[in-house]
C-alpha positions in Angstrom: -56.7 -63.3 -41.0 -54.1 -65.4 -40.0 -50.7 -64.3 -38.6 -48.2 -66.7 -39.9 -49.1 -65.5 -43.3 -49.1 -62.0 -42.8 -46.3 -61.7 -41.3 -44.1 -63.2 -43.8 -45.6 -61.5 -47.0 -46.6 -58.1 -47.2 -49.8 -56.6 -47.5 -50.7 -53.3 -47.9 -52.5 -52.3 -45.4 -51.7 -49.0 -42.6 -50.1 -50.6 -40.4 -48.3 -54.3 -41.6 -46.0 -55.7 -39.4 -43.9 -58.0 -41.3 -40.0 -59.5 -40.3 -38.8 -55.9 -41.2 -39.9 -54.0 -38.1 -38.3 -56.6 -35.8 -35.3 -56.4 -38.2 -34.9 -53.0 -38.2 -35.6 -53.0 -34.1 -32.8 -55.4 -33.7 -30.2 -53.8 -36.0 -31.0 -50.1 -34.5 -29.8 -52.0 -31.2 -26.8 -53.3 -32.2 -26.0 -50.3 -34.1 -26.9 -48.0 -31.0 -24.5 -50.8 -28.8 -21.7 -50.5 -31.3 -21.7 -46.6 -31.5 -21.7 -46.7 -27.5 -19.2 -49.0 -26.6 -16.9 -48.1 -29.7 -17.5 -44.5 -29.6 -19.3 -42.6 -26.8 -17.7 -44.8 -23.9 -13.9 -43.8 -24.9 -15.1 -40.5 -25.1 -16.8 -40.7 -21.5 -14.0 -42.1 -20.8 -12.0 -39.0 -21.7 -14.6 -36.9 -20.7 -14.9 -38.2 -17.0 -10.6 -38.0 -17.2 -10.5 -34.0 -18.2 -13.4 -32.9 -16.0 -11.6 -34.7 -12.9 -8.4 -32.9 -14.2 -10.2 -29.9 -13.8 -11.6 -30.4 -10.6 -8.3 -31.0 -8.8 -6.8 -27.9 -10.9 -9.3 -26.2 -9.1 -9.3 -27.3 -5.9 -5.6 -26.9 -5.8 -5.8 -23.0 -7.1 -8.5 -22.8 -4.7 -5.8 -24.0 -1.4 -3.1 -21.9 -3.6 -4.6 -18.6 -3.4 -6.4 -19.7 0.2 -2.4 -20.0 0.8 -1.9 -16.6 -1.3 -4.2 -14.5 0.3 -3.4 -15.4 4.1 0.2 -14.4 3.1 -0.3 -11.2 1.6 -3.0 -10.8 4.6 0.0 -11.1 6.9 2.2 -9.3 5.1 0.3 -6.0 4.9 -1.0 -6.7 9.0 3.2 -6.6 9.4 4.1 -3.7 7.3 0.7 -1.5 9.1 2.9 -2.6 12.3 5.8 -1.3 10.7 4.6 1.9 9.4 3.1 2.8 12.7 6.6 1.8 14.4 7.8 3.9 12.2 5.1 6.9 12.7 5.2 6.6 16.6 9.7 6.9 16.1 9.3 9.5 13.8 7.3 11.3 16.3 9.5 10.5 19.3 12.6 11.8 17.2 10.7 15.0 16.6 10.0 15.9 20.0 13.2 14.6 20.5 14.8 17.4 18.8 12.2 20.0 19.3 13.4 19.8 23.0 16.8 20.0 22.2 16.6 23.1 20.1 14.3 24.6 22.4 17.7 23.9 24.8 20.3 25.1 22.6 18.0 28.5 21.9 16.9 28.9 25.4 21.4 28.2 26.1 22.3 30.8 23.3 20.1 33.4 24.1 21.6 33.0 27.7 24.5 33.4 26.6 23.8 36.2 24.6 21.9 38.1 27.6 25.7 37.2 28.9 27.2 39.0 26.0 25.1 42.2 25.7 25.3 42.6 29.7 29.7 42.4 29.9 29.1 44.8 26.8 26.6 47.0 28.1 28.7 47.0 31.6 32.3 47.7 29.1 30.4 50.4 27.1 29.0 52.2 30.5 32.8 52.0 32.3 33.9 53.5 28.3 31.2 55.7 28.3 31.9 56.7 32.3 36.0 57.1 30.9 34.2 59.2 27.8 32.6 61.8 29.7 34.6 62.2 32.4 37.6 63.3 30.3 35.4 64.5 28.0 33.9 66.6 30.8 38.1 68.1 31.4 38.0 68.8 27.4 34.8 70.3 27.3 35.6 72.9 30.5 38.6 73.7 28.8 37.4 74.5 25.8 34.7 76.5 27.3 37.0 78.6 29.7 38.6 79.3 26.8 35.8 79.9 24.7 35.2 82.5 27.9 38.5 83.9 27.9 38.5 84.9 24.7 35.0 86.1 24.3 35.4 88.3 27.8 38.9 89.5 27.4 38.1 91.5 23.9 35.3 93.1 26.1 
């Protein structure tokens, strides 16, 4: 068996390698070299362009709610200031007025202890003026409750 023949004609055997196999080696090459550079390399191309897109979309939401969140972590440190501020003033007004009408009741019950006692002192020099002319009227009217009920006897 010699190769030059065999390998330009074909015999039938299991496994004949003829000028097809090398053909068909070659041509998948070119074809596969063709697809790639034509069509898979734009598309890696495009590929490698979006996912890098992507990536710096990310990164910069990423630093932008880093950003966000420090903010609002701020903002809610102040306004805890602020509502205790406002608590501890709230508290301070509150006493604040507690005391003063604690004053003003403690002041008008002074001065109504001031009141009833000129009143109680008027009403005892009235009642005093009362009874002792009522006292006069009342031995009048008894000596002449006296007189009368004695002199028809």
């Amino acid at each position: 068996m010699t190769f030059s023949p065999t390998f330009f004609l074909a015999v039938n055997g299991l496994f004949d390698f003829d000028l097809t196999f090398p053909t068909q080696a070659l041509l998948f090459l070119i074809l596969s070299l063709v697809v790639t550079t034509t069509f898979l390399t734009p598309l890696g191309k495009q590929l490698d362009e979006r996912s890098e897109f992507i990536n710096y979309t990310i990164r910069k939401s990423t630093i932008l709610l880093t950003f966000g969140y420090e903010r609002l972590y701020t903002c809610v440190g102040f306004l805890t200031e602020e509502i205790d501020e406002l608590v501890r003033q709230t508290k301070l007004i509150r006493n604040y007025t507690n005391e003063i009408f604690e004053t003003e009741i403690s002041n008008t019950q002074k001065e109504n202890l001031q009141i009833v006692s000129k009143m109680k002192g008027d009403l005892a020099i009235k009642s005093a003026f009362l009874f002792s002319s009522l006292s006069k009227d009342i031995n009048k009217i008894t000596d002449k409750f006296f007189e009368k009920r004695f002199k028809s006897f």
